[in-house]
C-alpha positions as semicolon CSV with decimal commas, in nm:
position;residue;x (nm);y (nm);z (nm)
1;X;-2,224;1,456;-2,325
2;X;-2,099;1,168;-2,154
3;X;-2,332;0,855;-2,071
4;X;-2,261;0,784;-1,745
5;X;-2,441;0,479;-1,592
6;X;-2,379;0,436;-1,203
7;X;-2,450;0,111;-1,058
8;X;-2,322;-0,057;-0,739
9;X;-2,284;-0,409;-0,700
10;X;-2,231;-0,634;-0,350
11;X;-1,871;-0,607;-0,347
12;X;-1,841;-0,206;-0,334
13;X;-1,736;-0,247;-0,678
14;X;-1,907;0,079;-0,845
15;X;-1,896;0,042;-1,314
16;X;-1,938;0,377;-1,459
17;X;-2,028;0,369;-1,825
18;X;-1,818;0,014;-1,803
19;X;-1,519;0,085;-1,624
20;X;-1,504;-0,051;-1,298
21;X;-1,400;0,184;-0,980
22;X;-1,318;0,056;-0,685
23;X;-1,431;0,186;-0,290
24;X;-1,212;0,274;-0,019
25;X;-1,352;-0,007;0,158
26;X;-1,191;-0,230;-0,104
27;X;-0,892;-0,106;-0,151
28;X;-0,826;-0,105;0,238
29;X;-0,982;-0,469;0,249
30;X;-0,765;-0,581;-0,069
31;X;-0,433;-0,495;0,019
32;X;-0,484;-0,529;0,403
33;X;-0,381;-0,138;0,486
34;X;-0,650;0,083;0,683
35;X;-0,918;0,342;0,557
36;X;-0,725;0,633;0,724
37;X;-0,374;0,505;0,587
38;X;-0,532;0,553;0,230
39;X;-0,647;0,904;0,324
40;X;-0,362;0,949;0,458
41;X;-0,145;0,862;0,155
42;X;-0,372;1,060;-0,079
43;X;-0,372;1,401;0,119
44;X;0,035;1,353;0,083
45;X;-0,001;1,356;-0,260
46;X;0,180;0,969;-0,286
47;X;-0,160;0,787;-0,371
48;X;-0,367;0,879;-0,671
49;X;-0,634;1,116;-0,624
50;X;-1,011;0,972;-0,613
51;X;-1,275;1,037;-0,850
52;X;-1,577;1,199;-0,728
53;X;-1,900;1,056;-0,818
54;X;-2,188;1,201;-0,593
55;X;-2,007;1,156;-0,251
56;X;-1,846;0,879;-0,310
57;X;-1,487;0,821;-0,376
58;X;-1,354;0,602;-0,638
59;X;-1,062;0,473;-0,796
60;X;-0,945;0,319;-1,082
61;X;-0,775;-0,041;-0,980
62;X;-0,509;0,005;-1,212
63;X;-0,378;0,309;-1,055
64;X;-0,435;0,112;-0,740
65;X;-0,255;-0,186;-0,821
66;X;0,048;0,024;-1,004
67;X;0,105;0,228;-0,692
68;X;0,124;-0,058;-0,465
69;X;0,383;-0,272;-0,673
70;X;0,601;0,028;-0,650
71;X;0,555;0,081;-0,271
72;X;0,646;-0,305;-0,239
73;X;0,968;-0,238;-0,511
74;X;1,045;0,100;-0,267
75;X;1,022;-0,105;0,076
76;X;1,263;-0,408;-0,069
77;X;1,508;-0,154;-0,186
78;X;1,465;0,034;0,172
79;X;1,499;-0,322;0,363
80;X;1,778;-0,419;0,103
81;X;1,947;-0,090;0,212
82;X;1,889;-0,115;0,571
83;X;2,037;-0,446;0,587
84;X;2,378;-0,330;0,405
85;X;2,362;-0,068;0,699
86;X;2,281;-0,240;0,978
87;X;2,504;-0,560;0,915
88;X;2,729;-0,655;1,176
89;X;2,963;-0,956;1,206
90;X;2,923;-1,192;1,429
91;X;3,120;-1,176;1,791
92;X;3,312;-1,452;1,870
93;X;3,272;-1,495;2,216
94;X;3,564;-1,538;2,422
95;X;3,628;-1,806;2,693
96;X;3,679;-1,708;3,001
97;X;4,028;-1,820;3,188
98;X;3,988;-1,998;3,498
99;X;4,240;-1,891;3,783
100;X;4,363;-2,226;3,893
101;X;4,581;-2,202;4,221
């Protein structure tokens, strides 16, 4: 059987049997996005599911940190794209005659 220790230090940080698991209070606080984003990532299957422990929901930071370097590769390829799209040239603005009499 597994040996599991649990123990939760100040930063939410929870080790079980020396792997550390991260909160959803950290993640949110760590890459500036809120609680309910998180949840609502994970119930759309893009974020990686949590591991239960007791009631808590935890995470391992490497699955954390790999998902969020692809979101940032996915939103500069989107922004890339958008600006291809969306590029306009300049108008030259024309002068306007005067009528002179």
């Amino acid at each position: 059987m597994n040996d599991i220790t649990c123990c939760e230090n100040e930063s939410n940080m929870v080790e079980t049997g020396g792997v550390d698991h991260w909160e959803l209070q950290v993640i949110a606080a760590k890459y500036n996005v809120s609680e309910r984003t998180i949840q609502r990532w994970v119930s759309s299957g893009q974020f990686p599911y949590p591991i239960r422990l007791g009631r808590k929901k935890l995470w391992l930071p490497e699955q954390v940190a790999e998902f969020m370097r692809r979101r940032g590769q996915e939103a500069q390829e989107t922004q890339a794209a958008r600006n291809m799209l969306h590029y306009e040239a300049p108008v030259r603005r024309q002068r306007r005659k005067r009528h002179v009499e």
